[in-house]
C-alpha positions in Angstrom: -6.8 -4.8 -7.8 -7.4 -1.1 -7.0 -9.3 -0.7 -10.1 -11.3 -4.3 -10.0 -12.6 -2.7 -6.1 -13.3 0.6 -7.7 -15.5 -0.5 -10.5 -17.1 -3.9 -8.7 -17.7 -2.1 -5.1 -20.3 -0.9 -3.6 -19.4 2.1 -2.2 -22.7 2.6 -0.2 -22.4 -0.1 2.5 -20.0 -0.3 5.4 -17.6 -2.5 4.7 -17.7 -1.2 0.9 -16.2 1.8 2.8 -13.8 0.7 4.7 -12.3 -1.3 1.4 -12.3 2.0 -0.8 -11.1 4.0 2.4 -8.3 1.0 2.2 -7.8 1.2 -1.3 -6.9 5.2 -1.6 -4.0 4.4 1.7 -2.9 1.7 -0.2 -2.3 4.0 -3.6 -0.6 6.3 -0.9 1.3 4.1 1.2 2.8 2.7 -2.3 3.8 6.2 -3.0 4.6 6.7 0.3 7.1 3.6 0.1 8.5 4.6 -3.4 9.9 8.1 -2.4 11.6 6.0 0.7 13.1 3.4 -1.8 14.4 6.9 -3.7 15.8 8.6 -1.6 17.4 5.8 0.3 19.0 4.9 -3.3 20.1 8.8 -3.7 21.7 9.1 0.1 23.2 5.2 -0.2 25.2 6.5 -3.4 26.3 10.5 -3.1 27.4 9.4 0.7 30.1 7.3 1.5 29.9 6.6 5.6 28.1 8.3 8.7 24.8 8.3 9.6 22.7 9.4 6.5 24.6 6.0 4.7 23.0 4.0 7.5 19.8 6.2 6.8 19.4 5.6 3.3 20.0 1.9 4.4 17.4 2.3 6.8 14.9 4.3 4.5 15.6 1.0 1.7 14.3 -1.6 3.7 11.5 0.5 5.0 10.6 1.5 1.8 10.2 -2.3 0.5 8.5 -3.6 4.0 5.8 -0.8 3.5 4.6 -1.5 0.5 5.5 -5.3 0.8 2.6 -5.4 4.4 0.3 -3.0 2.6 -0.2 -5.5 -0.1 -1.0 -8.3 1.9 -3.3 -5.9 4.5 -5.2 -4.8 1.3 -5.3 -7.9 -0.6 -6.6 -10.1 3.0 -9.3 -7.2 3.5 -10.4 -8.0 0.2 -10.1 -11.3 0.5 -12.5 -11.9 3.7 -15.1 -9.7 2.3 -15.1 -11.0 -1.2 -18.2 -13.7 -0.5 -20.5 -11.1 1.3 -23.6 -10.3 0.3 -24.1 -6.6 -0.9 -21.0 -5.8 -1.3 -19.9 -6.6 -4.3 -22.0 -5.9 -8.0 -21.0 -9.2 -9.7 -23.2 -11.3 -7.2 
């Protein structure tokens, strides 16, 4: 989807930047959300009990919720703007 926006958009208009400006937190709230998954996997297994288990717990779930909203906040920005005019090049 990141790559349809990037080649179809029209960068020069104002909601064409607020979808690219959407698009680069999305690659980095997927990162972002990835390390969290990590690391919550690593702390979950080399600790057995106390507060960094319940951490990595924590970091899991956040991890998978992140990226989980950010793909619907992305995908329902691009879907209201996808039938305006002079936005996109395919019209």
């Amino acid at each position: 989807m990141v790559y349809f926006e990037d080649k179809y958009l029209i960068k020069s208009t104002e909601i064409g930047k607020r979808i690219n400006r959407n698009s680069y937190y999305f690659i980095a709230s997927f990162i972002i959300g990835i390390l969290l998954i990590l690391f919550g996997i690593i702390f979950t297994t080399f600790i057995l009990e106390g507060f960094l288990y319940i951490l990595g717990y924590i970091m899991n779930i956040s991890g998978f919720f992140l990226i989980s909203g950010y793909i619907v906040h992305f995908s329902l920005i691009t879907y209201e703007n996808i039938d305006k005019e002079g936005v996109w090049k395919f019209e």
